[in-house]
Residue, then its C-alpha position, 0 to 999 in steps of 0.5 A: x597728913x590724913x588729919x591735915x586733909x580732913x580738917x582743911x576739907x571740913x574748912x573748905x565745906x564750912x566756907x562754901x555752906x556758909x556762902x550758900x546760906x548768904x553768911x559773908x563777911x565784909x569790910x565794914x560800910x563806909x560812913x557818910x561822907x563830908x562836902x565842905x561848902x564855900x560858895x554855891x550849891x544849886x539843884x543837885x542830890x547830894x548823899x553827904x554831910x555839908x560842912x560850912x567852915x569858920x568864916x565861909x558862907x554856903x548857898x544852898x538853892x534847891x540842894x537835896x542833902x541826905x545827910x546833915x548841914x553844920x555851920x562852923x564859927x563865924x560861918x553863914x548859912x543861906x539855904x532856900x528851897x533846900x531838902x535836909x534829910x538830916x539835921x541843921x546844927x549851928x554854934x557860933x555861926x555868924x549867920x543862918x537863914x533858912x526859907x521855904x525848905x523841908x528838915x527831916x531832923x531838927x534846925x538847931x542854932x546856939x550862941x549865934x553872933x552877929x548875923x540874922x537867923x531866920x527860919x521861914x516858911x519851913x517844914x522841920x521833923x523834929x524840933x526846932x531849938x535856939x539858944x543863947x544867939x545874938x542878934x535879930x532872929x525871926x520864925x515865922x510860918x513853919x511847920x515843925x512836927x516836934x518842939x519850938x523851944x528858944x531860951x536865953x536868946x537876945x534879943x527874943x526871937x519874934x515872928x508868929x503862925x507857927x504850927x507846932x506839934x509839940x511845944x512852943x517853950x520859953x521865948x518862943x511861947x508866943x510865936 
């Protein structure tokens, strides 16, 4: 029984050390969460992805959202005014149409339907990327910190006053 009371003694004092020397375990912490977005969303600060889902469309005015916006198949986007502290990713979208709005991450847009894309008027971190979308697409007078890259886009995108810190590539060479 002495053995027992010594080692549960040595237990004890190693947790309590380990406590005052700020050596905790906890659960792990929770991942972002997911707001699924069909109708409107107006000036609110949301600390979550935004998930437009296939066929919905999502207004996004004045909306802060910390984390990413991603457009399903079929779905549309229209966001003005926004802050993105993530990325905008798209496939298959039939619509995205972003103004006046800051992305701290990339705007990336592929095999886009039907719909228009148009990116005006933006302030994007990283790069902005579209690829194999149909459909009439217009940047015009962005800001982006990284690349402008558009490949196999039809028709090619058009507009133009683009500031781009890193390349204008393909398609978008011009804009």
């Amino acid at each position: 029984m002495e053995g027992s009371n010594k080692l549960a003694t040595v237990l004890a004092a190693a947790i309590c050390a380990g406590g005052a020397f700020g050596v905790t375990t906890a659960a792990p912490a929770a991942t972002n969460d997911e707001r699924t977005c069909r109708g409107t969303i107006g000036a609110r600060n949301l600390d979550v992805d935004i998930r437009v889902p296939s066929g919905a469309t999502c207004r996004l005015n004045a909306t802060r959202v910390d984390g990413n916006v991603k457009i399903y198949r079929n779905a549309t986007l229209i966001a003005t005014g926004v802050r993105v502290g993530g990325n905008i990713q798209a496939e298959n979208a039939k619509s995205v149409r972003v103004s006046r709005s800051r992305v701290d991450g990339s705007i990336q847009l592929k095999q886009g339907r039907i719909g228009p894309i148009s990116l005006i008027r933006n302030t994007v971190g990283s790069d902005i990327q579209l690829f194999s979308n149909r459909g009439i697409t217009t940047v015009s007078r962005n800001v982006v910190d990284g690349n402008l890259q558009c490949k196999s886009n039809r028709p090619r995108p058009r507009g133009g006053a683009n500031r781009v810190e890193g390349n204008k590539e393909d398609q978008c060479a011009r804009l």
